[in-house]
GUFI-667963 format. One record per residue: y, z, x of N, C-alpha, C, O in turn. Coordinates in steps of 0.1 Angstrom, whole numbers, padded with zeros to 4 digits, always signed. Each point is the difference from the previous one (the first is absolute). Example, Ala and Ser with C-alpha at 12.3 -4.5 7.8 and 13.67 -1.06 7.14 Angstrom:
BEGIN
-0057+0078+0132+0012+0000-0009+0012+0000+0009+0000+0007+0010;+0011-0014-0014+0011+0000+0009+0011+0008-0008+0011+0001+0005;
//
This chain:
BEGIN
+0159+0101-0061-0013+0006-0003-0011-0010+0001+0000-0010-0007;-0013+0013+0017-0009-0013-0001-0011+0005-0009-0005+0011-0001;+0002-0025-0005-0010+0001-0011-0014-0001+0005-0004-0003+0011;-0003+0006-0020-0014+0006-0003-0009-0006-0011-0003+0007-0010;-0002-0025+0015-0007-0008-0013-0015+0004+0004-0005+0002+0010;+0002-0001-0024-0017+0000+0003-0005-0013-0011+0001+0001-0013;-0004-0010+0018-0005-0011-0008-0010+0001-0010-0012+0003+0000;+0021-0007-0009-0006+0004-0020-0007-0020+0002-0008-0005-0007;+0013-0001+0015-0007-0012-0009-0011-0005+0002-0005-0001+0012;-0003-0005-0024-0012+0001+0000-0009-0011+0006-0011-0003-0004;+0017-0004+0012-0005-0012+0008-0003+0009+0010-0011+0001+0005;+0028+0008+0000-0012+0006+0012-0009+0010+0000-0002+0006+0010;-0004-0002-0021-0001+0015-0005-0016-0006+0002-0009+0007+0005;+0009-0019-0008-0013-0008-0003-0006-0005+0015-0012+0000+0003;+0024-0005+0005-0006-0003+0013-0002+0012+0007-0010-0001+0007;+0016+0011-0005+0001+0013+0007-0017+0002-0009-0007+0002+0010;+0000-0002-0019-0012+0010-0002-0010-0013+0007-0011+0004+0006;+0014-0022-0007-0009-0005+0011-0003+0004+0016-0010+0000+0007;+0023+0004-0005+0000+0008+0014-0006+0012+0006-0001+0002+0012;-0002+0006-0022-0003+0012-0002-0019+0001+0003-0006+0006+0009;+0003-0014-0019-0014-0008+0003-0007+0002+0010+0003-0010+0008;-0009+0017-0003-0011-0001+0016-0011-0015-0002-0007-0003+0010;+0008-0003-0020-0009-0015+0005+0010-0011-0005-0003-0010-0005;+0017+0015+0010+0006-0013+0002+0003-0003+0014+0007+0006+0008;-0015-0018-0007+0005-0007+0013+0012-0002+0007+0010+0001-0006;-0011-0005+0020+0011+0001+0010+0009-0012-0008+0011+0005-0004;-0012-0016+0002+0004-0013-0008+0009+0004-0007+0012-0002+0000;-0019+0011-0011+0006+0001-0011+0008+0012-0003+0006+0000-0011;-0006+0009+0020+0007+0012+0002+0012-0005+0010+0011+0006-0002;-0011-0015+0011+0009-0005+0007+0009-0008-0007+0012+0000+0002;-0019-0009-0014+0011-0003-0010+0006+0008-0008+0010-0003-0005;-0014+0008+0005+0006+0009-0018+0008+0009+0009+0012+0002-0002;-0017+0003+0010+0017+0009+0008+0015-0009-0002+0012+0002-0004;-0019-0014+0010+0012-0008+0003+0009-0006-0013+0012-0004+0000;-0023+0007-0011+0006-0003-0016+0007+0012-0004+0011-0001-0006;-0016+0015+0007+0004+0007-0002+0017+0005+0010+0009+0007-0004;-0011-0012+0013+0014+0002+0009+0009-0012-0007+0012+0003-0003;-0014-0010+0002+0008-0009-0009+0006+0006-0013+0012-0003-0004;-0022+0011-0003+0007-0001-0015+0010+0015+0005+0011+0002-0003;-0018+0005+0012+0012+0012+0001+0012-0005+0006+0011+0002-0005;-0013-0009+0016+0009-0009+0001+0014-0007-0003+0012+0000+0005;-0020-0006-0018+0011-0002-0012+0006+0008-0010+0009-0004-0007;-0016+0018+0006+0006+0012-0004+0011+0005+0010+0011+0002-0005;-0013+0001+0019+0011+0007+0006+0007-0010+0009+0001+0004+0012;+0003-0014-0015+0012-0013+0001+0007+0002-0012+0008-0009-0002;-0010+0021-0009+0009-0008-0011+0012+0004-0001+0006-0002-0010;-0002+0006+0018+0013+0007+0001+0011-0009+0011+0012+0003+0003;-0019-0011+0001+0005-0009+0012+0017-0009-0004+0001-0005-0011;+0006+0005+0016+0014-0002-0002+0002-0019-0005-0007-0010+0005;+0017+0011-0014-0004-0017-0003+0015-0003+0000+0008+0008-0005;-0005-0021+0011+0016-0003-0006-0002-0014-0006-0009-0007+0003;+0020+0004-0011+0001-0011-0004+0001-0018+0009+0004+0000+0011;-0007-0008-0014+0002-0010+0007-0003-0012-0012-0006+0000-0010;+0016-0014+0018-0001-0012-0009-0011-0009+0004-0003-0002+0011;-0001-0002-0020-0014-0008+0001+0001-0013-0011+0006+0002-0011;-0010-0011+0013+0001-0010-0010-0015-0003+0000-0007-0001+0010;+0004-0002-0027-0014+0000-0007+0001-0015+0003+0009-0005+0006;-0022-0005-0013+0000-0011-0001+0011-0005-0013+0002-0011-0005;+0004+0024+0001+0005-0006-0015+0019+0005+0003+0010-0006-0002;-0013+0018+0009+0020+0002+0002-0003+0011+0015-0010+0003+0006;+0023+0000-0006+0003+0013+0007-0003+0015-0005-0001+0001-0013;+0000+0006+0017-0004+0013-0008+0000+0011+0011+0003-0004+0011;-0004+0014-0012+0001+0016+0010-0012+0002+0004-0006+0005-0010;+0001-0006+0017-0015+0011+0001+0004+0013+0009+0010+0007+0002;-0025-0006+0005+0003+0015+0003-0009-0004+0015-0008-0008+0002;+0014+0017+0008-0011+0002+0016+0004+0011+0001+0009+0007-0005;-0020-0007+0017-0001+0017+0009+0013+0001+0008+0003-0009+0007;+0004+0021-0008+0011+0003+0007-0004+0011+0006-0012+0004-0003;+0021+0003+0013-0003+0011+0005-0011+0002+0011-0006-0010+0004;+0004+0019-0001-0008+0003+0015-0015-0013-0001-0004-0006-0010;+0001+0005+0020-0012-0012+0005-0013+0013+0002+0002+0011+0006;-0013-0017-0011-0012+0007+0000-0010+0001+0007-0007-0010+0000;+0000+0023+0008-0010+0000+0010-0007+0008-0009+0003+0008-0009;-0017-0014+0014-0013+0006-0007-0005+0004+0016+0000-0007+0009;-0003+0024-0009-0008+0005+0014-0012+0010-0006+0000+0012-0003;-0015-0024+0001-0010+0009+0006-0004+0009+0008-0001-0003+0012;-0003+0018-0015-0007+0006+0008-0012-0006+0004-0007-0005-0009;+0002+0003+0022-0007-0004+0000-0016+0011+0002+0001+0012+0001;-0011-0018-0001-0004-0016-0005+0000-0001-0015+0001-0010-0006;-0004+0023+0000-0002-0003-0019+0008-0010-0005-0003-0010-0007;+0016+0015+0011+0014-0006-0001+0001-0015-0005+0005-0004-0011;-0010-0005+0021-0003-0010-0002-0005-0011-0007+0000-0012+0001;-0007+0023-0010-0007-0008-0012+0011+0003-0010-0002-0007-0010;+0008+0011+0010+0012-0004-0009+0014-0009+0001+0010+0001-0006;-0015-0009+0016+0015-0008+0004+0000-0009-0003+0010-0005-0005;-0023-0001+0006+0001-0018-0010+0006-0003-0015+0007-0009-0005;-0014+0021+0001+0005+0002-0015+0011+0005-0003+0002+0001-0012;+0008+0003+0021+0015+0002+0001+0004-0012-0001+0006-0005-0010;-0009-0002+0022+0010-0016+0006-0005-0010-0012+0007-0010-0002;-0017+0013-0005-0002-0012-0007+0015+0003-0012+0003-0010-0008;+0004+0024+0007+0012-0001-0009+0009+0000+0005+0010-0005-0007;-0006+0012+0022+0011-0006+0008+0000-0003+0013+0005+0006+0010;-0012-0019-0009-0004-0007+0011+0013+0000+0016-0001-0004+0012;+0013+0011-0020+0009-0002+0011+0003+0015+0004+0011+0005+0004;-0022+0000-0004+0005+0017+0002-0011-0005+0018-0010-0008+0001;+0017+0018+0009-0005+0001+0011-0014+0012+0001-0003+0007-0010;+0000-0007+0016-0009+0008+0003-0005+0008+0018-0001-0007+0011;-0002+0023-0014+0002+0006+0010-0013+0004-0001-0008-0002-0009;+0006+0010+0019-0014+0005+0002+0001+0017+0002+0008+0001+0009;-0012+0009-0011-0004+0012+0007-0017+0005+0002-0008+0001-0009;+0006+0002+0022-0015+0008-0002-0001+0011+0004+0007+0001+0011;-0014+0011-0015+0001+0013+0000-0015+0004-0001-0008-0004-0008;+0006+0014+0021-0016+0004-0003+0008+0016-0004+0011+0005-0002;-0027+0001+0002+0002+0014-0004-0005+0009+0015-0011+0005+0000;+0020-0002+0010-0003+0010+0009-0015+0009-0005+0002+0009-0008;-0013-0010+0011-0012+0013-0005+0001+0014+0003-0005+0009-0006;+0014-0009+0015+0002+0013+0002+0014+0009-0005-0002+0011-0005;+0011-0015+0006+0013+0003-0006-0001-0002-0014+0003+0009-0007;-0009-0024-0002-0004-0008-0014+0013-0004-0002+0004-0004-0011;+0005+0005+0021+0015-0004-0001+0000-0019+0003-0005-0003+0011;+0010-0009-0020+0002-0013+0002+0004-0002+0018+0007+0006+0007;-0013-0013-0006+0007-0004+0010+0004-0017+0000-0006-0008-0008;+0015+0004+0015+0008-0014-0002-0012-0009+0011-0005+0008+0008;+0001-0021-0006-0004-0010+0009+0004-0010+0001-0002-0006+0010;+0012+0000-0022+0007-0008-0007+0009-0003-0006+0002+0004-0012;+0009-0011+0020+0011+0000-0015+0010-0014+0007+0007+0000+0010;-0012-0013-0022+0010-0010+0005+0004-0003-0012-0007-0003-0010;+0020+0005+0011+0011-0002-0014+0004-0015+0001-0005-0007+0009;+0015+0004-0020+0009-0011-0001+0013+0004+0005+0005+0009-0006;+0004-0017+0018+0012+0005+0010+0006+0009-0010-0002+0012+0002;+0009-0018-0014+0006-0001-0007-0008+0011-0015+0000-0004-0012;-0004+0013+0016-0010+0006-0009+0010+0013-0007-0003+0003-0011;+0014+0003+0018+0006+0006-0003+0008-0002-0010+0005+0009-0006;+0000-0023+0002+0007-0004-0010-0008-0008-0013+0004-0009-0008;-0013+0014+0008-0010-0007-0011-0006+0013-0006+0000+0011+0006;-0004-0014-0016-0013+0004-0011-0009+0005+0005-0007-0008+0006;+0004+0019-0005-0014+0000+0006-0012+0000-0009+0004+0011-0003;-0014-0012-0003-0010+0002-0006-0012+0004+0013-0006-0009+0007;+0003+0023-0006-0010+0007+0006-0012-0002-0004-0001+0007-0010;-0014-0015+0012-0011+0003-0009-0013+0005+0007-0002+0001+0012;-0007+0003-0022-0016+0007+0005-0006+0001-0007+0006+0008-0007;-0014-0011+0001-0009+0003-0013-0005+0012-0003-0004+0004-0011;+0005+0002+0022-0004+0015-0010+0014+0012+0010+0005+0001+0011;-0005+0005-0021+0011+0016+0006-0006+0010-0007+0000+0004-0012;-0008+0002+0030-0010+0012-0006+0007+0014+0005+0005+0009-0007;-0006-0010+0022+0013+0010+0004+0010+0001+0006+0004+0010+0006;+0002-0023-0009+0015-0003+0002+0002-0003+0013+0009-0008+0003;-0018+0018+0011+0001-0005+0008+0007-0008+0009+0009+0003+0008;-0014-0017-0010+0001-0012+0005+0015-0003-0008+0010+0001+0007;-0010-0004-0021+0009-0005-0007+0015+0006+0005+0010-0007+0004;-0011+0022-0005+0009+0007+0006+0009-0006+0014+0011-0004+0003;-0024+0006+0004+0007-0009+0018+0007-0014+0000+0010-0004+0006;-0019-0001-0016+0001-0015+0001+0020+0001-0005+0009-0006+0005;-0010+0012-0014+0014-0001-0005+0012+0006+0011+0011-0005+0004;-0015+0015-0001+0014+0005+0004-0005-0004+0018+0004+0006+0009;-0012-0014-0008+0005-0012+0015+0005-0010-0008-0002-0009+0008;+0007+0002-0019+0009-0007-0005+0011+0004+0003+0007-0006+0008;-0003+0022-0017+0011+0003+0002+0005-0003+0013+0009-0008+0003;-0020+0018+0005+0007-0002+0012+0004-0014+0003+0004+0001+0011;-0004-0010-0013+0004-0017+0006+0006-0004-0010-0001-0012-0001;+0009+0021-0013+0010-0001-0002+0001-0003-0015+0011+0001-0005;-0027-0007-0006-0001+0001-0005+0005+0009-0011-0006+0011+0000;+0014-0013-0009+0006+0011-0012+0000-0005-0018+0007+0005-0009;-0018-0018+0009-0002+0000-0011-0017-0005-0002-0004-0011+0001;-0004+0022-0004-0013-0002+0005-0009+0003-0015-0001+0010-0007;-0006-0022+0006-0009+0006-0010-0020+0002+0001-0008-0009+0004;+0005+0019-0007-0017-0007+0000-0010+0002-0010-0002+0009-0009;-0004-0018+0013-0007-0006-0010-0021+0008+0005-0004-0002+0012;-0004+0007-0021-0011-0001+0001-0009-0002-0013+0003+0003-0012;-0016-0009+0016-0005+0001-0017-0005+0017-0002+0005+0006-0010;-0014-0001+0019-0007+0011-0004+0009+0014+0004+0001+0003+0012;+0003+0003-0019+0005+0014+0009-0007+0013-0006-0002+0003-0012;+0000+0005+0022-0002+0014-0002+0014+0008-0002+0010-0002+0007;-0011+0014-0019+0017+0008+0001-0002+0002+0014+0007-0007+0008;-0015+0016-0002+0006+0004+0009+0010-0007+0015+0007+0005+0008;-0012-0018-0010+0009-0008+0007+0011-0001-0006+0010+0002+0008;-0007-0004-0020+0009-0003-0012+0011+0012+0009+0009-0001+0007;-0016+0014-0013+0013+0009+0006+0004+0000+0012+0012-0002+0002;-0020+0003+0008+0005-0006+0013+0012-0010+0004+0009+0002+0007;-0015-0015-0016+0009-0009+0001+0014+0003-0004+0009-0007+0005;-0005+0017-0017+0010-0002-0010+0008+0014+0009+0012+0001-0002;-0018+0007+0010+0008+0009+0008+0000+0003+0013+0002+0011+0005;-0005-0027+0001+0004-0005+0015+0011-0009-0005+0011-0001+0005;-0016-0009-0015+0009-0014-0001+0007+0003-0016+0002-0011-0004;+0000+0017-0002+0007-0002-0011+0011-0006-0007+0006+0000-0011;-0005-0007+0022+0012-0019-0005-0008-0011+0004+0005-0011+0001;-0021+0018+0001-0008-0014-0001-0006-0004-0015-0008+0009-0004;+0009-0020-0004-0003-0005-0011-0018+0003+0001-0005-0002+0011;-0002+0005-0019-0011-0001-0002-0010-0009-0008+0001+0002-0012;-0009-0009+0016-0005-0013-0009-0018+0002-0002-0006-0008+0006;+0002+0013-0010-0012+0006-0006-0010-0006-0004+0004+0000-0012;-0019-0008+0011-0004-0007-0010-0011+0010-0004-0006-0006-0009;+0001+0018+0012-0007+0012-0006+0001+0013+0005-0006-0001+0011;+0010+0013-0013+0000+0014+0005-0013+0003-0007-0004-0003-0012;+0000+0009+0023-0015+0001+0001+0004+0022-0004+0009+0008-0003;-0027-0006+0005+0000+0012-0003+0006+0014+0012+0007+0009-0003;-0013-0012+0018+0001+0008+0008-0009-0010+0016-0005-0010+0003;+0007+0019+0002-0004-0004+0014-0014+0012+0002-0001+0011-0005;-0012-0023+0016-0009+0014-0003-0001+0003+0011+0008-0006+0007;-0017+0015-0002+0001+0006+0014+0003-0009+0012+0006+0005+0009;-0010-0019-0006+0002-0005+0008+0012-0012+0000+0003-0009+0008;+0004+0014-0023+0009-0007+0003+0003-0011-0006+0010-0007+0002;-0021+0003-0010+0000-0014-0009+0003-0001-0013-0007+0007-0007;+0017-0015+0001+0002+0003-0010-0011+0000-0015-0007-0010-0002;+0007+0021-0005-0008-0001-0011+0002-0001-0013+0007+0009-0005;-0011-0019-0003-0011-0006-0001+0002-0012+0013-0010-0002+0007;+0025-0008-0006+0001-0008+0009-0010-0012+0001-0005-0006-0009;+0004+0002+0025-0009-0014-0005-0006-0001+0017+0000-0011+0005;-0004+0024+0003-0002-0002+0010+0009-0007+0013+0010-0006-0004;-0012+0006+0019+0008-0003+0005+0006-0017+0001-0008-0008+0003;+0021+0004-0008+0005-0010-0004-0005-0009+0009-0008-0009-0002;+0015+0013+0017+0000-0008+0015-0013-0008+0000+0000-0013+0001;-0017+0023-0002-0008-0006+0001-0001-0009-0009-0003-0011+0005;+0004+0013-0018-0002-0008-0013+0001-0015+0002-0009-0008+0000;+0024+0009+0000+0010-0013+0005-0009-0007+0009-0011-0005-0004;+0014+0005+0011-0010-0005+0018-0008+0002+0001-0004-0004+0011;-0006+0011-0019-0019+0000+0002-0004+0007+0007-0012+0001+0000;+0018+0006+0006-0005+0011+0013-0001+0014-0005+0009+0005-0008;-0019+0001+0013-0005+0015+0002+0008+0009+0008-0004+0012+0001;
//
């Protein structure tokens, strides 16, 4: 059964309302994503498999612990996506990284694919899917089951801002995808943006209109 975190802690509870802000700068909105993708981060790694191993201290021998089990890919949707990847690798610098980009067809409003370069070897790893915001699942949706398709079968993702209505979307296309949350927001408004939310991320990030 995949899980469904909504981030109670108050580090991010605190950078998620700097983001939120309409006079915070590209600078400082570009950081705080990247802090904020970090601490969720280290919330949905905690489950990550550990085995034993011998290590000797400066004082004796002793057991410690490493990462066992599958090897880890971080795949931005792109472009939002991307402002969340630094602040992954700065906690597992050895996870690979793949790329997807997806516009929205105007006429159909159905995703469409432009982009997609994986790690060879992506099927036998971790996936961590990210975007900073999941408004109507859309994108998130595609992005994932073109994983499956290339073979992916343990996939998690990660956004700070979500609308339910993505929420449900997400949990009754993909419902063995893990869910990693840093705010559910109230609803989506006519055009589609999450509300209250923090405006469009993409531009935010990157300065652009």
């Amino acid at each position: 059964m995949a899980k469904k975190v909504i981030m109670d802690h108050p580090l991010i509870q605190h950078k998620i309302g700097i983001i939120r802000k309409k006079e915070t700068g590209t600078k400082d909105f570009r950081q705080t994503i990247s802090e904020i993708a970090r601490l969720i981060c280290y919330e949905a790694t905690r489950e990550l498999k550990l085995a034993d191993v011998e290590i000797e201290t400066p004082i004796c021998k002793t057991t410690g612990k490493e990462l066992t089990g599958k090897k880890l890919a971080i795949v931005p949707i792109l472009r939002a996506g991307l402002g969340m990847v630094d602040g992954m690798l700065d906690l597992i610098p050895a996870a690979k990284v793949g790329h997807i980009g997806l516009y929205r067809d105007p006429e159909t409003l159905k995703p469409v694919a432009y982009y997609c370069k994986l790690p060879a070897d992506c099927a036998e790893r971790e996936v961590f899917v990210v975007d900073p915001m999941l408004a109507t699942g859309g994108s998130s949706t595609a992005a994932i089951q073109m994983l499956k398709g290339k073979g992916c079968k343990k996939i998690h993702f990660m956004c700070i801002i979500a609308a339910p209505e993505g929420v449900r979307r997400m949990e009754t296309e993909h419902p063995d995808v893990d869910l990693y949350i840093g705010a559910l927001d109230e609803k989506l408004n006519d055009h589609g943006y999450i509300v209250p939310g923090l405006g469009d991320a993409g531009d935010r990030i990157f300065g652009t209109k």
